[in-house]
C-alpha positions as CSV (number, residue, x, y, z in Angstrom):
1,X,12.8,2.8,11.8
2,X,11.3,1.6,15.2
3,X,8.2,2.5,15.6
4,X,7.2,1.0,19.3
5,X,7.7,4.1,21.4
6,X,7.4,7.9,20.8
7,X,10.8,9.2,21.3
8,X,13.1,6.5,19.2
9,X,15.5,4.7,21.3
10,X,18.1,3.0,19.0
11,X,20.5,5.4,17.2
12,X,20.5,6.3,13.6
13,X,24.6,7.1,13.3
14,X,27.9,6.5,15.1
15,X,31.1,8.9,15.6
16,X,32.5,6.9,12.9
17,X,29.4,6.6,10.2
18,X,27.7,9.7,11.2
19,X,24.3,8.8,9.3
20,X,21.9,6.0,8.3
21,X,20.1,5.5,4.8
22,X,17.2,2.5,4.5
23,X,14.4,1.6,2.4
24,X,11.6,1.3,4.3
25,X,8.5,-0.9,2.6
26,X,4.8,-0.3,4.5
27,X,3.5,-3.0,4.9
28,X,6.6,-5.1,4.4
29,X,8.4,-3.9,7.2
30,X,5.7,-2.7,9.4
31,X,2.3,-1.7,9.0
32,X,2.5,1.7,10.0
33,X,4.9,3.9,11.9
34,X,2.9,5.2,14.9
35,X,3.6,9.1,16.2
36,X,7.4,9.3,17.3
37,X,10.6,11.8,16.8
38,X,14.3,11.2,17.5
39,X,17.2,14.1,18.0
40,X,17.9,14.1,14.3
41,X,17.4,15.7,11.2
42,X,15.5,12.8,8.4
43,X,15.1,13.0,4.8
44,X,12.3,10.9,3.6
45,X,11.7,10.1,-0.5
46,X,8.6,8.4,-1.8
47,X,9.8,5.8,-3.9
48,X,6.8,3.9,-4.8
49,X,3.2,4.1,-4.2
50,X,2.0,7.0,-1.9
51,X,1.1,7.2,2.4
52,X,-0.5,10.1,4.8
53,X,2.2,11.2,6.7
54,X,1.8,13.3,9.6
55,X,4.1,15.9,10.8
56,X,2.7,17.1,14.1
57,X,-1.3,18.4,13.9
58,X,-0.3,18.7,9.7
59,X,-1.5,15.7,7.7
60,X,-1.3,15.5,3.8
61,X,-0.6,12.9,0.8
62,X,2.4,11.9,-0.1
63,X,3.2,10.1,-3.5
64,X,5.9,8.9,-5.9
65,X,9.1,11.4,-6.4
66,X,7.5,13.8,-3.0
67,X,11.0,14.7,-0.8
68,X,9.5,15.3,2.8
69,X,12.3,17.2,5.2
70,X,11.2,15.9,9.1
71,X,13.5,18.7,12.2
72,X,14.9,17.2,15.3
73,X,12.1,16.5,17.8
74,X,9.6,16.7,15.3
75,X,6.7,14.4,16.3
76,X,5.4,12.7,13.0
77,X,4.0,9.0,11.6
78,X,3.7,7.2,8.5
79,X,0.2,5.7,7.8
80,X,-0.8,3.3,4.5
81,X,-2.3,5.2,1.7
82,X,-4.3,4.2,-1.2
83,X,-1.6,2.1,-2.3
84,X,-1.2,-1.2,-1.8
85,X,2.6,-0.8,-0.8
86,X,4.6,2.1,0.0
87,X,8.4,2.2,-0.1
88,X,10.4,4.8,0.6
89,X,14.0,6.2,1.1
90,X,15.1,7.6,4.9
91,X,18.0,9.1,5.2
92,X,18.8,10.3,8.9
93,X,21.5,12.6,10.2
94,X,22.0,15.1,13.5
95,X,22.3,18.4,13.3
96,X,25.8,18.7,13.8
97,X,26.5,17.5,10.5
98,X,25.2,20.7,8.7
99,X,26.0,23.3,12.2
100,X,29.4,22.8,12.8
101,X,30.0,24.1,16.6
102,X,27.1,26.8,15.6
103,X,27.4,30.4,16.9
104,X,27.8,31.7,12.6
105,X,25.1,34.0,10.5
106,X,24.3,30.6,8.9
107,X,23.4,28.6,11.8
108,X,21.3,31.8,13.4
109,X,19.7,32.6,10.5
110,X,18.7,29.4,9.0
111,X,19.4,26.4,10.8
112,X,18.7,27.0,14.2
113,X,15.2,28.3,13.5
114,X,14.4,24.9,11.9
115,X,16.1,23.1,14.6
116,X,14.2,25.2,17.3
117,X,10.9,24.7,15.7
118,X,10.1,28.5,14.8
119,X,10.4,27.6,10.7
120,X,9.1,24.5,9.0
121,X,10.4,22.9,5.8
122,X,7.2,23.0,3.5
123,X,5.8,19.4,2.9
124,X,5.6,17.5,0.8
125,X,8.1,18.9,-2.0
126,X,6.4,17.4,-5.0
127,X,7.5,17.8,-8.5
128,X,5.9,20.8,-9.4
129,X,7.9,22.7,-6.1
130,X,10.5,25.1,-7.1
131,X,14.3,23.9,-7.4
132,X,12.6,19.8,-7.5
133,X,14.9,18.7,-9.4
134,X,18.1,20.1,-8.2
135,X,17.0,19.1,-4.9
136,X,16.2,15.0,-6.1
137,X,19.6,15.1,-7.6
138,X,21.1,15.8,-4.7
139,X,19.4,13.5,-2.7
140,X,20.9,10.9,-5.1
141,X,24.2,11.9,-4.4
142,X,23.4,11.7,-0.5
143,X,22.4,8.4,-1.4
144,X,25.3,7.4,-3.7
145,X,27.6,8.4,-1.0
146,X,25.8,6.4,1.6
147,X,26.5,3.3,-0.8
148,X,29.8,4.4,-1.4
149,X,30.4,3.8,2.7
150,X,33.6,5.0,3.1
151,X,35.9,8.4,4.6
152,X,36.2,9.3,1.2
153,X,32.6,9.4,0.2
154,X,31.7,10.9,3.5
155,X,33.3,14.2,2.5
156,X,31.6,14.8,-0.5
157,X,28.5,13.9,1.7
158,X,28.9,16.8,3.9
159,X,29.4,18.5,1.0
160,X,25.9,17.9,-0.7
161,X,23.7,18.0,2.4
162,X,24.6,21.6,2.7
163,X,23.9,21.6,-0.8
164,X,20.7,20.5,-0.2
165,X,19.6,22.7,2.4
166,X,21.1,25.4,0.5
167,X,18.6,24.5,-2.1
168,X,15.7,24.4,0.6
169,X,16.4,27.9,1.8
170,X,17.1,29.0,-1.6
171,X,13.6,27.7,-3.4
172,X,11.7,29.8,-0.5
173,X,10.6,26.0,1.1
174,X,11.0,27.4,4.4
175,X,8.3,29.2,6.1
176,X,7.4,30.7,9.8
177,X,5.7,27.5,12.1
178,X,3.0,27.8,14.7
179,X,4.4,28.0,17.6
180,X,1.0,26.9,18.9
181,X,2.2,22.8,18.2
182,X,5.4,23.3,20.0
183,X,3.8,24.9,23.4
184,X,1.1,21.9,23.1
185,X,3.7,19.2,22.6
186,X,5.9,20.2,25.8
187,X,2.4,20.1,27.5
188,X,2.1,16.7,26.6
189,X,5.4,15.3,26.3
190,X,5.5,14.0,29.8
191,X,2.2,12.1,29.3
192,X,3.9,10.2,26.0
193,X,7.0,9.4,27.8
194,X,4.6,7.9,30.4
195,X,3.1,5.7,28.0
196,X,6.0,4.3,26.1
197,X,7.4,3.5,29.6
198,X,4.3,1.9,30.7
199,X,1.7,0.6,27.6
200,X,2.7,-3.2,28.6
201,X,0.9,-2.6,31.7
202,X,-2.5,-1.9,32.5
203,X,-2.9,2.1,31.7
204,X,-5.7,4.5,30.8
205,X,-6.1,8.0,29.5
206,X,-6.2,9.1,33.3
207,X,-3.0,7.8,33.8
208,X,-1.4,9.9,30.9
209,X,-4.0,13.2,31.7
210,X,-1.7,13.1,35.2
211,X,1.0,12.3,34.3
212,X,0.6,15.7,32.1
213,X,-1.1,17.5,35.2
214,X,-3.7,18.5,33.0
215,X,-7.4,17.4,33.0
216,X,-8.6,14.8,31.6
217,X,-11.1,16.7,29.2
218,X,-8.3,19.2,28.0
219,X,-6.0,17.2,27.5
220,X,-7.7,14.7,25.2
221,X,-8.1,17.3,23.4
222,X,-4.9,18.7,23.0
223,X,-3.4,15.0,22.8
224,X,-5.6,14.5,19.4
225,X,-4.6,17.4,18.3
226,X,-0.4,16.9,18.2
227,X,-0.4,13.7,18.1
228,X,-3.5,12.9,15.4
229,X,-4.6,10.1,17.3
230,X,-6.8,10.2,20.3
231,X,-4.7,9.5,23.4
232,X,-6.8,5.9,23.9
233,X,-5.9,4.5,20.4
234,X,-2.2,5.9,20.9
235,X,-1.5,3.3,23.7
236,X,-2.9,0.6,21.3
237,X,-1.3,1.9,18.6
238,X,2.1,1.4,21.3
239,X,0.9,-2.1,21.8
240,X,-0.2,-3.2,18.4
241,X,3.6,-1.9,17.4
242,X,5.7,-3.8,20.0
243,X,3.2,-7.2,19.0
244,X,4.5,-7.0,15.1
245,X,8.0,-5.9,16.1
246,X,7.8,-9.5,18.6
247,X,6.0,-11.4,15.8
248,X,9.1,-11.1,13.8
249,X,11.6,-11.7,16.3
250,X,10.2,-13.9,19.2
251,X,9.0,-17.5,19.2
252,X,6.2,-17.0,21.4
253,X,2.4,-18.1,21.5
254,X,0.8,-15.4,19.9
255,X,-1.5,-15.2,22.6
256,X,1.3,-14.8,24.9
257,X,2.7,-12.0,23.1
258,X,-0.4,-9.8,22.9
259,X,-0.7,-10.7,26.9
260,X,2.8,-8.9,27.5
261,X,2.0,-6.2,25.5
262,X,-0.9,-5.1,27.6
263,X,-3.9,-6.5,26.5
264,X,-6.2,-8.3,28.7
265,X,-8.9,-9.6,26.1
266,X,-7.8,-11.9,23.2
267,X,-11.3,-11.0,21.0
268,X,-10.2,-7.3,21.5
269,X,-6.7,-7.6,20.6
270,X,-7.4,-9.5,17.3
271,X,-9.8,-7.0,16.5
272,X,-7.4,-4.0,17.0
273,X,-4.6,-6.2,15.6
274,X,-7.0,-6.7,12.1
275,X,-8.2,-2.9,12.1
276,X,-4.3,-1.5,12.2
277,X,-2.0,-4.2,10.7
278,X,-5.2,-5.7,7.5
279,X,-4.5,-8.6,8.8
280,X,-4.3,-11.1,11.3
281,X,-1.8,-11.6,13.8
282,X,-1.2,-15.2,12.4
283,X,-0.9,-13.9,8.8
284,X,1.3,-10.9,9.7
285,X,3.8,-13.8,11.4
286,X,3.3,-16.0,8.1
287,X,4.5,-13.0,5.7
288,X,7.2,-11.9,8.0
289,X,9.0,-14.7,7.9
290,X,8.0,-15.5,4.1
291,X,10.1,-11.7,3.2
292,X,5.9,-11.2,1.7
């Protein structure tokens, strides 16, 4: 999963493989995954350990076994728990998969009011939720067919992800949204496309407040309140992402680096770098390369 801009980028499936499944390890693979959404449906399964995940203004716990269900152009992060490490399953799919060409009582009457926004998937699904184990299982067999990686396989695929939200829909996990996030995150969506387009260069929070049209005292305030991060630590937490994404993969000066991702003071970039990734940039590079 990227986790360097707010609206993902790369592509999670192909006309050919239409899906991705990974095992995602925090802090392995990266420390954190900052506030972002993608076009697609994703499946997330705590595997080991336990992380606050955020799913627009909503923040709670999830540990071991929890199933957490994320819509198309939901905005939601990953942060480190109590845990020393977090892995856990993502499977990622688009909503054609499960609507067909769409226009049928199922696609009005369930899917489309998930994919619009106007009903949430209840989160997390822990073990004591209605239907968990029916619903794990099936996961399994998502991810046994993702294994399997073949035409064959991906038949019986589409076959259990119906399944599965059949399952959903049938344990009552669905439930009305506030439409409140929604209105706030079209309020603020051109002010976090701003930013992922510009946190290398020298931006503030009355750069993004404009970009918005809104004032800067409002919209601080709404920004906090969809994103869970003030709009100030979001552009570091943009910055901070691209650095350990370049740690890994460029042979740079770290100094260097941190300079091309926007920041002006060394002293302050260590800091922030020590305060998000628990560690500094030096060891981050060291256990990146080590597979630590």
């Amino acid at each position: 999963m990227r986790n360097d801009t707010a609206e993902e980028e790369s592509r999670h499936s192909s006309a050919q493989i239409p899906y991705s499944f990974s095992v995602n390890i925090i802090p392995d693979h990266y420390p954190y995954a900052a506030p972002h959404w993608h076009g697609e449906f994703e499946i997330c399964r705590i595997l080991e350990g336990n992380c606050l995940f955020r799913r627009y203004s909503d923040s709670f716990t999830a540990s071991e076994g929890d199933l957490i269900v994320v819509a198309p152009n939901t905005v939601h992060s990953v942060y480190p728990g109590t845990s020393e490490r977090m892995s856990h399953d993502v499977l990622i799919f688009p909503p054609s998969l499960i609507t067909g060409s769409g226009g049928d009582r199922v696609y009005s009457e369930f899917l489309m009011p998930i994919i619009s926004g106007e009903s949430v998937i209840r989160a997390p699904i822990g073990k004591d939720a209605p239907m968990y184990k029916e619903l794990t299982a099936c996961f399994e067999a998502l991810k046994q067919c993702a294994a399997d990686n073949c035409a064959q396989s991906d038949l019986l695929f589409k076959s259990e992800l119906l399944r599965f939200f059949w399952l959903l829909f049938r344990s009552g996990a669905a439930k009305r949204n506030a439409v409140r996030d929604i209105r706030l995150y079209n309020m603020i969506l051109p002010a976090v496309k701003y930013a992922e387009l510009h946190f290398r260069e020298s931006i503030c929070v009355e750069d993004l407040s404009s970009a918005a049209n809104i004032s800067r005292s409002y919209f601080m305030k709404i920004f906090k309140n969809v994103m869970g991060i003030s709009a100030a630590d979001y552009i570091i937490n943009l910055r901070i992402n691209s650095v350990c994404r370049e740690l890994c993969s460029v042979d740079m000066r770290i100094t260097d680096i941190a300079f091309a991702n926007g920041f002006s003071n060394i002293s302050n970039f260590n800091r922030q770098f020590l305060k998000i990734a628990g560690c500094t940039p030096g060891e981050y590079r060291k256990k990146s390369k080590a597979g630590i």
